[in-house]
N, C-alpha and C positions, 0 to 999 in steps of 0.2 A: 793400778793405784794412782798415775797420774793424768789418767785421761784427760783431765780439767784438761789439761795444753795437748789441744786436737794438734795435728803435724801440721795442716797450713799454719795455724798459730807461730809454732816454731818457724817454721820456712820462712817466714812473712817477716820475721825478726829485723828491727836497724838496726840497731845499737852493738858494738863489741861484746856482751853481755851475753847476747841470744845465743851461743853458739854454744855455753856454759851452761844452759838454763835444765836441760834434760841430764847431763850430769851431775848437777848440784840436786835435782830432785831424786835423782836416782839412791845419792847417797846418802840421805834419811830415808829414803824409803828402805836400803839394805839394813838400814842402824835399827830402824823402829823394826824390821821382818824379821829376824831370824830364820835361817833354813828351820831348824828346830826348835818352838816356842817354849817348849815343855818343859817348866822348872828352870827357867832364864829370870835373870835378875832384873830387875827395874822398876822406873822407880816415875811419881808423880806430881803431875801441878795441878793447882783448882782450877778450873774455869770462872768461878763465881767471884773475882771482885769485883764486883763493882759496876758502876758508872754505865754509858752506852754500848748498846751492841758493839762499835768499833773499839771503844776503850777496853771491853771484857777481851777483848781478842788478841788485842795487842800488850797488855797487861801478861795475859796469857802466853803468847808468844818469849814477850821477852824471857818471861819463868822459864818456861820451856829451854831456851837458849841457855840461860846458865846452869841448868842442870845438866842438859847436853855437854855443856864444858868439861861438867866438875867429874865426868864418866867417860870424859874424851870420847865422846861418840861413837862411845865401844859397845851402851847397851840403849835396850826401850825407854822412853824415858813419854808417858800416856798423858793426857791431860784429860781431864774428868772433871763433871761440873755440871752447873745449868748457868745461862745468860741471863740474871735476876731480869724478869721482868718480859723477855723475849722468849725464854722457853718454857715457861710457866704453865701454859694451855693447855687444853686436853690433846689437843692435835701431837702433844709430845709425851703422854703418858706413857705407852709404849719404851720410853728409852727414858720414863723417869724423870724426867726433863731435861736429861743432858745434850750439853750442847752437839750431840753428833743428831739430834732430831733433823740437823741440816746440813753436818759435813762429817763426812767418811772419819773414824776412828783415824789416829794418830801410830796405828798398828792394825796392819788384817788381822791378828793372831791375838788383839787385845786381850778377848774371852779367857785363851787356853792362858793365858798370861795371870791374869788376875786369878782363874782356878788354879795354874798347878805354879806357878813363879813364885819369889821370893820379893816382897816389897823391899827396897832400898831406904835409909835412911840417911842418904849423904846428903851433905852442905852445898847449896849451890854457886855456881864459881861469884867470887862478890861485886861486880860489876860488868856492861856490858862494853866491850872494850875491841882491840881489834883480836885480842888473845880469845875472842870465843869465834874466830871463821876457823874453819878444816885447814891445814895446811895445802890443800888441794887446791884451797881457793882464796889464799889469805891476797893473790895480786889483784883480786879485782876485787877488793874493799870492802867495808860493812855494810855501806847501803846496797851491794848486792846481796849480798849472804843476808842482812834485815828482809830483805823483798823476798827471798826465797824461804824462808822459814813461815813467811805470812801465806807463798803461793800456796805451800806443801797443807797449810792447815785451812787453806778455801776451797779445799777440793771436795766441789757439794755432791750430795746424795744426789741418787740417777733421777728422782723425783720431785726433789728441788732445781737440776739442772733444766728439764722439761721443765718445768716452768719457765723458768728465765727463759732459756732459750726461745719457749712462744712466743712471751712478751716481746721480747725482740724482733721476731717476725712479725710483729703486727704493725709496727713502727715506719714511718713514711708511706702510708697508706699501702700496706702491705706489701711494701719491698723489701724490709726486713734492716735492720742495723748492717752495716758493711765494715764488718769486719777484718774484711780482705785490703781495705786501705787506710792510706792516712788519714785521721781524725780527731777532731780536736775537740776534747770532753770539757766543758766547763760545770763546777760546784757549783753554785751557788746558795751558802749558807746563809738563813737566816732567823728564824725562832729563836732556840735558847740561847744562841753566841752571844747575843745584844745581853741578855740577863745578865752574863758572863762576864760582861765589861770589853765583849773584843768589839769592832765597830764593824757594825753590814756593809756592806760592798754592794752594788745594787751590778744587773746584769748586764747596765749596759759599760759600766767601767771593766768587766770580767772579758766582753764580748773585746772592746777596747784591746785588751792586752793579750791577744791572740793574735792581734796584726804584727808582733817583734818576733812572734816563731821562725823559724827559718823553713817551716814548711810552708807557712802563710808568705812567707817574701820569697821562696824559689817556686811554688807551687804552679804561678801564673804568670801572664806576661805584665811585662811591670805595667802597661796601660790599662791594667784589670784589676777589679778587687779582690782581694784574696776572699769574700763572702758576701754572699747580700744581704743586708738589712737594713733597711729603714729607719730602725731605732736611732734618733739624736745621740751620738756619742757624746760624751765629753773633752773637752780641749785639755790641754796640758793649766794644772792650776786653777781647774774648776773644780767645786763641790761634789765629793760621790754623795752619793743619797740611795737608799734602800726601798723607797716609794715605788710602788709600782704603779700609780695612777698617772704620769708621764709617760707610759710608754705609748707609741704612735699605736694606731690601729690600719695608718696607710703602708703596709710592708709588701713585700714583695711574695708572690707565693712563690714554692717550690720549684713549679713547670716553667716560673721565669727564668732560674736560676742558670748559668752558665755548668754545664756539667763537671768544666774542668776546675770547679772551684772547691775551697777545704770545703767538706758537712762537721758539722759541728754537732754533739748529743751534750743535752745541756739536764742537768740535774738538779731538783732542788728541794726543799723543805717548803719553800712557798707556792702554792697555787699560783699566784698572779704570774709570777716570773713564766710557769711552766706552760699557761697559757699563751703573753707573751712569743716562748718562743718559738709555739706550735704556729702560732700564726704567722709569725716570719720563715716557715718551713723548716726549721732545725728540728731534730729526732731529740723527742722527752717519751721519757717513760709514764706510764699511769698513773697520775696520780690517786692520794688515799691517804691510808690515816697519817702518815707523814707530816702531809699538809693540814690535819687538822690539831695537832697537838702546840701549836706553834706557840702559845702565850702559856701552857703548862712545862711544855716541854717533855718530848717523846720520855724520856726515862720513869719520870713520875706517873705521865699519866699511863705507862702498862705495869708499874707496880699496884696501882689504883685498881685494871681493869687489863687482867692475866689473858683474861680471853682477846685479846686483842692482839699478843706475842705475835703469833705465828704471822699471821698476816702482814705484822710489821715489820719482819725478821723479812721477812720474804724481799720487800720493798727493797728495803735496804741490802740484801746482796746482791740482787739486781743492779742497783743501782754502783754500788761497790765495782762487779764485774763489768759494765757497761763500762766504765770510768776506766777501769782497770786494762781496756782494750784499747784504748786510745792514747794515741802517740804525742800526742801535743794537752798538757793538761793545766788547767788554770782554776784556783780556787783559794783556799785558806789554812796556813798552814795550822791552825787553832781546830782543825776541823779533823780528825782520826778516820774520819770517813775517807776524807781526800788524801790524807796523807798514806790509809791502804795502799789505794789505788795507784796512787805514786809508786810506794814499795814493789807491787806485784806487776804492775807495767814496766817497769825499770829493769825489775829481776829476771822477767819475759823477755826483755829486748825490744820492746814495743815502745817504750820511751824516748821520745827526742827532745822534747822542752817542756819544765813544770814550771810554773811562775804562783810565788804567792802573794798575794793582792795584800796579806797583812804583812809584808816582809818586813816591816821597823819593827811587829813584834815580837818576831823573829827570839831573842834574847828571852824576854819572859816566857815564851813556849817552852826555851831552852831549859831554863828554870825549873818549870811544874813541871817539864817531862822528868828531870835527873831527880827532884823529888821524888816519882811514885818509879825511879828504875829502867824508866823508859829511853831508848836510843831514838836518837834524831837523825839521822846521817844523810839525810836525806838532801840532792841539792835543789834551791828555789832559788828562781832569777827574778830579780825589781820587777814590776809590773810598769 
């Protein structure tokens, strides 16, 4: 049930966190399994509100959590649903379109659950608080126990994992993503956010603010760059800008690079950026439809055009997990994508520094999240 977190995974762990990560999964996996499913009580959340892939999820999640509360993690508590827009396709007709077309049931014993169990009708607990961690785990905080409840429900199907997993081996011209080390993943959000009212961030300010990590300032000798790139950074008090037509084309390739330096896997919604930073040798993922939705924006346009789900479903846990394996992470907190990744790196142990490039708006994230029930606990340092 928790394969996701292969044992190097665990082993590889920094943070105080890691050591906790296979007992915190263990003990939903006990909660949602029952030794004996048969005519066991429990009870349901939708999958289906709403909004993007990351938002259905963690939307989802937190439901989850306060049901979990209000049952004291005594019994199953399923989630059920499709991801309006991402599971839609025929590639999911088989499971109806719910969202397990890409991640393992929330119960091995779902089926005999839903045939022979009793549905629950209880209230769930009515906020997300530190009264919903286990007492088992109440000292290491909610943004632990928030990261663990996101790890427990990414735990993808054997055939969505093969995938990612390829993709990842193809990356740095077939060396494959290094998982085994420190790494520093940067977002780079930019499509709907601008629509949104939040402001882009352009790559090379994101690149910028990986040099305060403390793996980037112990990593090397101080006479060394913590990374190579060419891109013109910005100075303190200059204009970020989201333009990708500035970026140098004179970079350094990979076989220049100093072995002992942070790699960096950089993410994004824009093509240009992703080009960019292949060219400078940083590990990007493939791009696709991702990068094409940018001026519609991903949500609408696979409500428009269903067949497109899977494929863009795909992208994006990829890209989620990739993020999600690196220790040093820099992006936008307005972003559900990065803020996963946050959560499930953090909750892994894999976490040493997040920074969010939108920290002043910080407060209004605060805002829309407590609106739609959502927890924040998450920490961001100034960029």
């Amino acid at each position: 049930m928790v394969a996701f977190l292969c044992a190097s995974a665990i082993a590889s762990a920094r943070n105080k966190n890691g050591e906790y990560t296979q007992a915190a999964l263990s003990f939903i996996e006990n909660m949602q399994t029952p030794i004996n499913c048969t005519g066991v009580e429990y009870s349901v959340v939708d999958m289906g509100c709403g909004g993007g892939f990351a938002a259905h999820f963690q939307l989802a999640a937190s439901e989850w959590l306060r049901f979990a509360k209000a049952v004291n993690f005594s019994k199953p508590v399923l989630i059920l649903g499709h991801i309006r827009g991402y599971s839609d396709g025929a590639e999911c007709n088989s499971v109806k379109s719910d969202w397990s077309c890409f991640f393992e049931p929330m119960s091995a014993c779902q089926e005999t659950l839903l045939a022979t169990g009793k549905r629950s009708s209880i209230s769930p607990y009515h906020t997300i608080d530190e009264q919903v961690i286990p007492p088992a785990f109440e000292h290491l905080g909610l943004a632990f126990w928030w990261g663990i409840v996101q790890t427990y429900m990414f735990r993808m199907r054997p055939e969505i994992k093969a995938h990612v997993m390829y993709e990842a081996s193809k990356m740095d011209h077939g060396k494959g993503f290094p998982f085994d080390v420190p790494i520093a993943g940067v977002h780079v959000r930019h499509g709907d956010k601008a629509s949104d009212g939040f402001r882009a961030h352009s790559l090379e300010a994101e690149m910028s603010a990986i040099r305060k990590s403390p793996e980037c300032v112990g990593s090397v000798a101080s006479s060394k760059a913590c990374f190579s790139s060419s891109i013109p950074l910005p100075v303190e008090g200059s204009n970020d800008t989201s333009s990708s037509s500035n970026y140098s084309s004179n970079v350094v390739s990979r076989d220049a690079k100093d072995d002992t330096q942070l790699r960096i896997f950089v993410a994004s919604d824009d093509a240009n950026v992703l080009a960019a930073a292949e060219k400078m040798g940083h590990l990007v993922d493939t791009a696709g439809i991702s990068q094409s939705t940018a001026g519609a924006g991903m949500f609408t346009t696979l409500v428009a055009h269903p067949e497109k789900g899977y494929n863009a479903s795909l992208e994006i846990i990829a890209d989620i997990y990739y993020l999600s394996r690196c220790s040093t992470l820099i992006g936008i907190s307005a972003s559900q994508v990065f803020r996963m990744a946050v959560g499930i790196s953090n909750a892994t142990g894999v976490l040493n520094y997040s920074v969010a490039m939108d920290h002043n708006q910080l407060p209004r994230i605060r805002q829309m999240s407590k609106k739609y029930g959502l927890p924040l606990p998450e920490v961001f340092e100034l960029p």
